[in-house]
Residue frames relative to the residue before (quaternion, step in Angstrom):
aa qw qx qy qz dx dy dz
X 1.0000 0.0000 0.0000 0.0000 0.00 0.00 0.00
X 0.4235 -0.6862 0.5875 0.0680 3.58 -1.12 1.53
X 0.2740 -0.7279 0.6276 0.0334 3.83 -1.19 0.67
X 0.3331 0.7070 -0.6185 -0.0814 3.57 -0.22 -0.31
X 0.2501 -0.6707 0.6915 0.0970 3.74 -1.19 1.35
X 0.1446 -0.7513 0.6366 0.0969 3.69 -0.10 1.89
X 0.6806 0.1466 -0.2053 0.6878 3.57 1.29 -0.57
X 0.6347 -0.4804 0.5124 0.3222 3.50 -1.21 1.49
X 0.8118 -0.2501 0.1720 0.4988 3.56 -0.04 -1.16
X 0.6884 -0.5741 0.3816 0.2256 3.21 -0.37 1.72
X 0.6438 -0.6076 0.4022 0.2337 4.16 -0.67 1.02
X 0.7268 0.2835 -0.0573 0.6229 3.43 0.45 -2.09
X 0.8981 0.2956 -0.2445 0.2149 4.10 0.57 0.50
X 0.2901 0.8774 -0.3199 0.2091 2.69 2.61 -0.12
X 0.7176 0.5995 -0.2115 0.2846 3.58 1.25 -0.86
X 0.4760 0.6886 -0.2219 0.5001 2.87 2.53 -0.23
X 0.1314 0.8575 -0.4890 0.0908 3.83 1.07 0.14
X 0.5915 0.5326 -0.4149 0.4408 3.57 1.08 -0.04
X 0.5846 0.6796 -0.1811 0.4043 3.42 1.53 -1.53
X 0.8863 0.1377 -0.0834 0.4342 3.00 1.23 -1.24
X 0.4008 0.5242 -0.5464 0.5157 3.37 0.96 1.13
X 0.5914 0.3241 -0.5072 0.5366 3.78 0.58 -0.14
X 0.6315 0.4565 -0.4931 0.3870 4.10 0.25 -0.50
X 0.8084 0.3546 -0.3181 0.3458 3.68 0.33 -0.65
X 0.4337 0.5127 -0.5433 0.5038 3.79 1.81 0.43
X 0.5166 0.5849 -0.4926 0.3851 3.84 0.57 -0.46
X 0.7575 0.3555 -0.2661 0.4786 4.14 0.85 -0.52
X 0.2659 -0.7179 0.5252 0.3715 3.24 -1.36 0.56
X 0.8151 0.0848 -0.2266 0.5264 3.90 0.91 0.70
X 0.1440 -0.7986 0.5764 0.0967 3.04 -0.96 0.80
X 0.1287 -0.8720 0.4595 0.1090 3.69 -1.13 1.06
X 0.1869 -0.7851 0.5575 0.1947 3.43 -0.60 1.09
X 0.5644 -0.6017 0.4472 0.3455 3.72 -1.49 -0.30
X 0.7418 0.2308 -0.1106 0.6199 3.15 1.33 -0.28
X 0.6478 -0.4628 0.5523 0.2474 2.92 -2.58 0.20
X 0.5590 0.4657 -0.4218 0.5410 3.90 1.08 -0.15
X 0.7251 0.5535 -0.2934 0.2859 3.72 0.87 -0.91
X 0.6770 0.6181 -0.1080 0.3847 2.64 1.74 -0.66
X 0.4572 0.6757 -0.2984 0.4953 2.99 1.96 -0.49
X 0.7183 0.5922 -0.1538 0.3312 2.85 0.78 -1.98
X 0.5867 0.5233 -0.3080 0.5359 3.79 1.44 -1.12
X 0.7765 0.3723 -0.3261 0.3901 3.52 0.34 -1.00
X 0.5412 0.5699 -0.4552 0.4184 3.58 1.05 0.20
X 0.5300 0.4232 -0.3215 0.6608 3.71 1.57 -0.12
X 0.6562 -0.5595 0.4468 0.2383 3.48 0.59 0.31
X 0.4394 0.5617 -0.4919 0.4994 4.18 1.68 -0.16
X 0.0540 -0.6915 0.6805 0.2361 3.64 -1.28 0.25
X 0.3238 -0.8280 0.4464 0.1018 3.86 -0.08 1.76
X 0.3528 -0.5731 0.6787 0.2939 3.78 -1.13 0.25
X 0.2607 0.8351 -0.4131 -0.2528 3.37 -1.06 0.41
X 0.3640 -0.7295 0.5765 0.0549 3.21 -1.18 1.04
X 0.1237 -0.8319 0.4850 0.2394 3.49 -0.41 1.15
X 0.7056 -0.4237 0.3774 0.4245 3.26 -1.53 0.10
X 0.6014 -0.4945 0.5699 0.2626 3.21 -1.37 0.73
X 0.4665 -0.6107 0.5734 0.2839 3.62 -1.63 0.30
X 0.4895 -0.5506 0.5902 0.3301 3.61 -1.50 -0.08
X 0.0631 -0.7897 0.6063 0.0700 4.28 0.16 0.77
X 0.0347 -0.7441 0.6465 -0.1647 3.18 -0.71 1.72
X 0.0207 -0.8396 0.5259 0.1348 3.41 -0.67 0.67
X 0.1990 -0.8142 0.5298 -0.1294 2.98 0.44 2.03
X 0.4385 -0.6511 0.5895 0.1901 4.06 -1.10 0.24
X 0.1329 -0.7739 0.4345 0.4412 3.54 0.29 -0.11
X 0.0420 -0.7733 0.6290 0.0680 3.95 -1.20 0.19
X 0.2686 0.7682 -0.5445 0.2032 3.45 0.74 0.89
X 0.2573 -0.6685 0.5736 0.3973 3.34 -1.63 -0.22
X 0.5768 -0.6200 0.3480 0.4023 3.64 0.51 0.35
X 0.7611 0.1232 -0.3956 0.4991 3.56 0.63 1.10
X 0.5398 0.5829 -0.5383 0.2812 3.39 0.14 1.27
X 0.1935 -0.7655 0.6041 0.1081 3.48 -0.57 1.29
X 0.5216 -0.6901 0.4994 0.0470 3.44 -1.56 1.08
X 0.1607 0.8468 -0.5023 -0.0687 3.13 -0.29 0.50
X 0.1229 -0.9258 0.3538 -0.0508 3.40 0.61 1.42
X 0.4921 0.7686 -0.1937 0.3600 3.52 -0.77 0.44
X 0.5714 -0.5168 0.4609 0.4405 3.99 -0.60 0.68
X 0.1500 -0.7426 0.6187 0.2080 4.48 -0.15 0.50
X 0.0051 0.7496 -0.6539 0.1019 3.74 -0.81 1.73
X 0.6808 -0.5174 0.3047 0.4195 3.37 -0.89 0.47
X 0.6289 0.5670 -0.3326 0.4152 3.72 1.49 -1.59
X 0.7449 0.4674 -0.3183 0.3540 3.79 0.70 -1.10
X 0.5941 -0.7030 0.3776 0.1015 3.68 1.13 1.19
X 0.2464 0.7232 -0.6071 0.2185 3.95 0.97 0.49
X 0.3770 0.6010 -0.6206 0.3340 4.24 0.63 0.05
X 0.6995 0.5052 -0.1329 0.4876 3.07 0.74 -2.06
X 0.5636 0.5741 -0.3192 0.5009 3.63 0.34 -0.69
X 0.6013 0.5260 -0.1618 0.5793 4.03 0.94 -1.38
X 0.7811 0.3491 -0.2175 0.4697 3.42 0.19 -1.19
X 0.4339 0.8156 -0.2294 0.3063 3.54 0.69 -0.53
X 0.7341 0.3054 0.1246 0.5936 2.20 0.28 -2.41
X 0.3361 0.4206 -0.5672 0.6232 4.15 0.60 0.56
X 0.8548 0.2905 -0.3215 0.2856 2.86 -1.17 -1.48
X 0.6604 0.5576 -0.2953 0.4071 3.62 0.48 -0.74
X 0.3181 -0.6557 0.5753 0.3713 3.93 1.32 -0.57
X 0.5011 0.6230 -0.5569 0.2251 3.87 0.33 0.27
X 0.1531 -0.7084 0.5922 0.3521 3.07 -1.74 -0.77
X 0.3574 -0.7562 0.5448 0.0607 3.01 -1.25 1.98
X 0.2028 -0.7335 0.6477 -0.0367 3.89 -1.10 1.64
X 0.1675 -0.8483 0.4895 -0.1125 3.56 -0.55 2.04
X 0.2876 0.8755 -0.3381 0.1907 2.88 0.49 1.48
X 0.3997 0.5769 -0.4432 0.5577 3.38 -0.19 2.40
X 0.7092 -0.5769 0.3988 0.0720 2.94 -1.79 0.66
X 0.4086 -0.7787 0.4359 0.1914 3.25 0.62 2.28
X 0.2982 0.7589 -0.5678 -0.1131 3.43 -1.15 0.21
X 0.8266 -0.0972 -0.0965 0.5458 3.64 -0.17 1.72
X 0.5223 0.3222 -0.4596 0.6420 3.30 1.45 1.23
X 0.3040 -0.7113 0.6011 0.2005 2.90 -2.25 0.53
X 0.2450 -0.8008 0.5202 0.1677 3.31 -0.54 0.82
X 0.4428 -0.8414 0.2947 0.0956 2.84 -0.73 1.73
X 0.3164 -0.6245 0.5987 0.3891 4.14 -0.56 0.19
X 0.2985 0.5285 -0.7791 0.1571 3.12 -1.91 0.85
X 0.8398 -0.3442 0.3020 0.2917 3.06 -2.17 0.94
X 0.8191 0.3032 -0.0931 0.4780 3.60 0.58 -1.13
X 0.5795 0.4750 -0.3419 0.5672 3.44 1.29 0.25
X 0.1054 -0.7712 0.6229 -0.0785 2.91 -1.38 1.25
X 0.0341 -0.9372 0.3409 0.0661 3.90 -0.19 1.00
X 0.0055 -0.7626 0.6468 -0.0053 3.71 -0.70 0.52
X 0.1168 -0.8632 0.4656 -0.1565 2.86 -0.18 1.98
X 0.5224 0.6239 -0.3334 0.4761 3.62 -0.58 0.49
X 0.6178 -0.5732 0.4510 0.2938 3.55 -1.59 0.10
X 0.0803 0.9004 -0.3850 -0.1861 3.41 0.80 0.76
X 0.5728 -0.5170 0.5331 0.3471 3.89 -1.40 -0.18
X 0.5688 -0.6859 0.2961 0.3440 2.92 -0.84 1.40
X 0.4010 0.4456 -0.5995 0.5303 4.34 0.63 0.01
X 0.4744 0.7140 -0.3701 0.3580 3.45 0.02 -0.36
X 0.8199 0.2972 -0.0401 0.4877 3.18 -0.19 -1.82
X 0.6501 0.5737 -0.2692 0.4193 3.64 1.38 -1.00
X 0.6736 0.4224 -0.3253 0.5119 3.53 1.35 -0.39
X 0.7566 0.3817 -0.3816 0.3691 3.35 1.00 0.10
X 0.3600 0.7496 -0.3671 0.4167 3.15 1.60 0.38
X 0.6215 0.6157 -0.1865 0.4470 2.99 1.32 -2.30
X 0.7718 0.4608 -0.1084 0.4247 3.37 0.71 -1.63
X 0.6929 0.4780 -0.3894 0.3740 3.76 0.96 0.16
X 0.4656 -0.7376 0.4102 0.2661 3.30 -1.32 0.52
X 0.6297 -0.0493 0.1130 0.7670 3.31 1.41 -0.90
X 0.1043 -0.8268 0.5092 0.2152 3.80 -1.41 0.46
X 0.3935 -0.7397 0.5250 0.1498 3.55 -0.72 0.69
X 0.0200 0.6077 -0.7899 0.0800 3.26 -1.65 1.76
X 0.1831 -0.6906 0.6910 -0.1094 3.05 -0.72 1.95
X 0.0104 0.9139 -0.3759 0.1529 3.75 0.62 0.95
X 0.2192 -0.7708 0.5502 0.2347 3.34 -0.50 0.69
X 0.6169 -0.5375 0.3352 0.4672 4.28 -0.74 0.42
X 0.5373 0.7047 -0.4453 0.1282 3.54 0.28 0.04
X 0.5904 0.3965 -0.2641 0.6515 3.78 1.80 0.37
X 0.6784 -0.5025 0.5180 0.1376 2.95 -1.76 0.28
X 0.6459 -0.3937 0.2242 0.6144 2.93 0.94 -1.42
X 0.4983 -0.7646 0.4077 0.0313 3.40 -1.30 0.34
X 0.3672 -0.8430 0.3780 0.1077 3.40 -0.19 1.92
X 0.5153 0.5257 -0.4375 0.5165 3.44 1.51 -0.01
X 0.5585 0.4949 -0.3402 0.5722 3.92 0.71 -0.90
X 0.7876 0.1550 -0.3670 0.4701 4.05 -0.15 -0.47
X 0.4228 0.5132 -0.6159 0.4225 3.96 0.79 0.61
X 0.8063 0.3127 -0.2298 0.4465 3.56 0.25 -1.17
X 0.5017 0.4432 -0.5326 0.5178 3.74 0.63 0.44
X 0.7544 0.3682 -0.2738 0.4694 3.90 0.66 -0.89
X 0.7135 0.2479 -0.4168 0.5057 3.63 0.69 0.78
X 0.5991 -0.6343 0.3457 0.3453 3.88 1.30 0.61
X 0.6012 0.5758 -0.4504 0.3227 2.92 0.78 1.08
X 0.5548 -0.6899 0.4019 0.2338 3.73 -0.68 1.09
X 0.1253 -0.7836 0.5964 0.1206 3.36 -1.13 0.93
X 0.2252 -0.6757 0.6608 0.2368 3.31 -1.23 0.25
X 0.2465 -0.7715 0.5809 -0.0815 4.26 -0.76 1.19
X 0.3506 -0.4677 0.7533 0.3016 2.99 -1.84 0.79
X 0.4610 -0.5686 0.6299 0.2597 3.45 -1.80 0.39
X 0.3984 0.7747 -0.4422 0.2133 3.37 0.22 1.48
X 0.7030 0.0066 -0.1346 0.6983 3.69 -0.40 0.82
X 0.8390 -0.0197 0.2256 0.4948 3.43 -2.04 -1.56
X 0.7025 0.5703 -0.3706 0.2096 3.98 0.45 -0.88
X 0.7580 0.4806 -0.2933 0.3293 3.41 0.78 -0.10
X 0.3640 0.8224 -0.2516 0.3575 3.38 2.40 0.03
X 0.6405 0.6468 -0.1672 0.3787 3.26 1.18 -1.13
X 0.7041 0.4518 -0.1403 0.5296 3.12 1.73 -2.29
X 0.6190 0.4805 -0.4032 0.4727 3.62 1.09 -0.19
X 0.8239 0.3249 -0.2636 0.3822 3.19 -0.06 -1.22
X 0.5594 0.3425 -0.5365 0.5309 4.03 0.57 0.27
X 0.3285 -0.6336 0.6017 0.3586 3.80 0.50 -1.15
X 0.2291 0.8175 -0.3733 0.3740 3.37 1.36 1.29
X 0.7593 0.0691 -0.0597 0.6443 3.28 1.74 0.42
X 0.2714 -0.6089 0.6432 0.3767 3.17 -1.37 -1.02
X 0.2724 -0.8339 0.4800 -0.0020 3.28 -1.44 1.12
X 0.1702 -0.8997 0.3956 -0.0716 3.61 -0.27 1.10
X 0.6294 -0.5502 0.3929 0.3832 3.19 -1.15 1.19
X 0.6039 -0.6512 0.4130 0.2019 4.01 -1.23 1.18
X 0.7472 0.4880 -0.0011 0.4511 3.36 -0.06 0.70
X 0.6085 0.4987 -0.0139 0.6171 3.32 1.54 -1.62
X 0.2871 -0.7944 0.5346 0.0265 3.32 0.19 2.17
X 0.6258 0.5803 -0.2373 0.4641 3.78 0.82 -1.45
X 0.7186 0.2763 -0.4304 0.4712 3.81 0.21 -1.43
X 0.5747 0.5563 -0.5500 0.2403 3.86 0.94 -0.62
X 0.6192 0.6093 -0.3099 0.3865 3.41 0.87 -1.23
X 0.6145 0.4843 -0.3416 0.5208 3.93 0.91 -1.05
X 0.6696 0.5362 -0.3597 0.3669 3.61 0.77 -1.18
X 0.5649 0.5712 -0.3243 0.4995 3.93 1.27 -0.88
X 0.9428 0.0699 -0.1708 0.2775 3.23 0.58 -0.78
X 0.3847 0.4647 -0.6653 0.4398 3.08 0.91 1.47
X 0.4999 0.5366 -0.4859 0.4755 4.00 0.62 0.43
X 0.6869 0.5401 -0.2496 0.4173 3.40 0.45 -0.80
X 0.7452 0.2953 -0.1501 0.5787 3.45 1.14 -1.11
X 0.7166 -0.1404 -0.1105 0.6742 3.63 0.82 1.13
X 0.0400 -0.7518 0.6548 -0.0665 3.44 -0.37 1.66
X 0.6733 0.5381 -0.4278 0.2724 3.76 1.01 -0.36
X 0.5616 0.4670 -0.5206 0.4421 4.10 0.44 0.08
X 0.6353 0.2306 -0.4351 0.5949 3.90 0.96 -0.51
X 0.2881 0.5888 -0.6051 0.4518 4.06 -0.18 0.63
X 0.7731 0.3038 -0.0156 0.5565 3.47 0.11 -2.12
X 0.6933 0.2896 -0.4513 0.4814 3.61 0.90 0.75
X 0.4941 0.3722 -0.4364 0.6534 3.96 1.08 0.59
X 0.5374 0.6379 -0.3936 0.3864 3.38 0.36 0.28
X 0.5921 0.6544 -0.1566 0.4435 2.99 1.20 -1.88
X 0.7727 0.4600 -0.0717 0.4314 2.67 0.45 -2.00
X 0.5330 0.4603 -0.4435 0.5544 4.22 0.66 -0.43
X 0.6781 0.5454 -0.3210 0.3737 3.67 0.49 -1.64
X 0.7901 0.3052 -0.1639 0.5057 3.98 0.72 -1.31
X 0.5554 0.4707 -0.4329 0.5316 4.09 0.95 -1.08
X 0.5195 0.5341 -0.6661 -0.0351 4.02 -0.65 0.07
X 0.7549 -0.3568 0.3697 0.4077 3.04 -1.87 -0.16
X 0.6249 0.5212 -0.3776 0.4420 3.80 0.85 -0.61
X 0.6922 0.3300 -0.4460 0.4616 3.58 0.74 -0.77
X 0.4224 0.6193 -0.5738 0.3298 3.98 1.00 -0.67
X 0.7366 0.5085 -0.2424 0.3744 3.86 0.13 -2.03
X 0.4946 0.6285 -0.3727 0.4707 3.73 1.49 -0.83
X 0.7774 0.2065 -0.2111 0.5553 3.47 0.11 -1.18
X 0.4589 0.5124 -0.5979 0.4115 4.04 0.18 -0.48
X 0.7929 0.4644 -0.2379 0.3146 3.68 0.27 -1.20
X 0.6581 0.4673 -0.2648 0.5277 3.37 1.29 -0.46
X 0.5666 0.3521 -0.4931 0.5584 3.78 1.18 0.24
X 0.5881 0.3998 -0.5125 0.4812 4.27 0.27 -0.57
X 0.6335 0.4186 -0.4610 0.4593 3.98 0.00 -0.63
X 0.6495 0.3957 -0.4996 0.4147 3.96 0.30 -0.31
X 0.7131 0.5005 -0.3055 0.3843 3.72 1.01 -0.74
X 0.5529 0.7022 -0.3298 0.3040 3.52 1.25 -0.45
């Protein structure tokens, strides 16, 4: 029996750590997506395989104007869109909110622009097309982040908080720029050194669509069931 911890330790139970050290003795492997997740497991004593998550391949045209940051994605309280807002001020950009509020308000201002709701996937593709770089001002409470492998799988650059599994990808392709958690300003500095030459981190969200696929995921998935067989 296989584990995968897509979230190291689940939000509404992280505080259960008894609950879930007897669930992960019940497997004989457990797979995280990252090198932060993995830390985190082996502090419960799990020693994880890890196998990161696959991107989202979108084959998206770009139509940006070179200062619009994305903030893409279901809008929760953890994924920090204040900071995201503030940011994008200080930075002179313009920030395009586009998803399905849940128990946040997304705020109106001049430089905010909003497309609210559950959109259809033409939808998401025009706000892909239309971004310059997107932003996951995240608090630690995931693993990683299915908005962040959408906008790596249609070539678009992120700028990150350096939290948990989410900020591996933007480093190791060079698919962004990554920033101390928390740190509204380095976010704001981090927007605009993307902005003023977004195409080498481009050719790092590339990378990352070209090497994250689902075929190399099933590659290694298979080489841990063949050790168990």
């Amino acid at each position: 029996a296989v584990f995968t911890a897509h979230d190291v330790l689940p939000r509404r139970s992280a505080a259960r750590v008894d609950l879930w050290r007897r669930l992960f003795a019940k497997f004989d492997r457990v797979v995280t997506h990252s090198q932060r997740g993995r830390e985190a497991l082996a502090e419960l004593g799990v020693d994880a395989r890890v196998i990161p998550h696959p991107v989202f391949p979108a084959d998206v045209t770009p139509a940006d104007d070179g200062r619009t940051v994305l903030a893409l994605g279901m809008i929760r309280p953890y994924k920090g869109l204040p900071d995201a807002v503030e940011a994008t001020r200080q930075a002179g950009a313009r920030l395009l909110v586009a998803g399905d509020p849940l128990g946040v308000v997304v705020p109106e201002a001049p430089h905010v622009e909003r497309r609210l709701g559950y959109l259809p996937e033409g939808e998401i593709d025009r706000a892909l097309a239309e971004a310059t770089v997107a932003v996951f001002p995240y608090r630690p409470e995931l693993d990683q982040s299915g908005a962040l492998l959408r906008a790596l799988g249609a070539g678009v650059p992120a700028v990150a908080y350096d939290v948990a599994g989410i900020a591996e990808p933007v480093r190791r392709f060079g698919a962004g720029v990554v920033v101390p958690a928390g740190d509204v300003e380095a976010l704001a500095d981090g927007l605009r050194t993307v902005l003023e030459d977004p195409e080498p981190y481009r050719a790092g969200a590339r990378r990352a669509r070209d090497e994250l696929t689902w075929e190399a995921s099933a590659r290694a998935h298979l080489e841990l069931y063949r050790e168990l067989a």
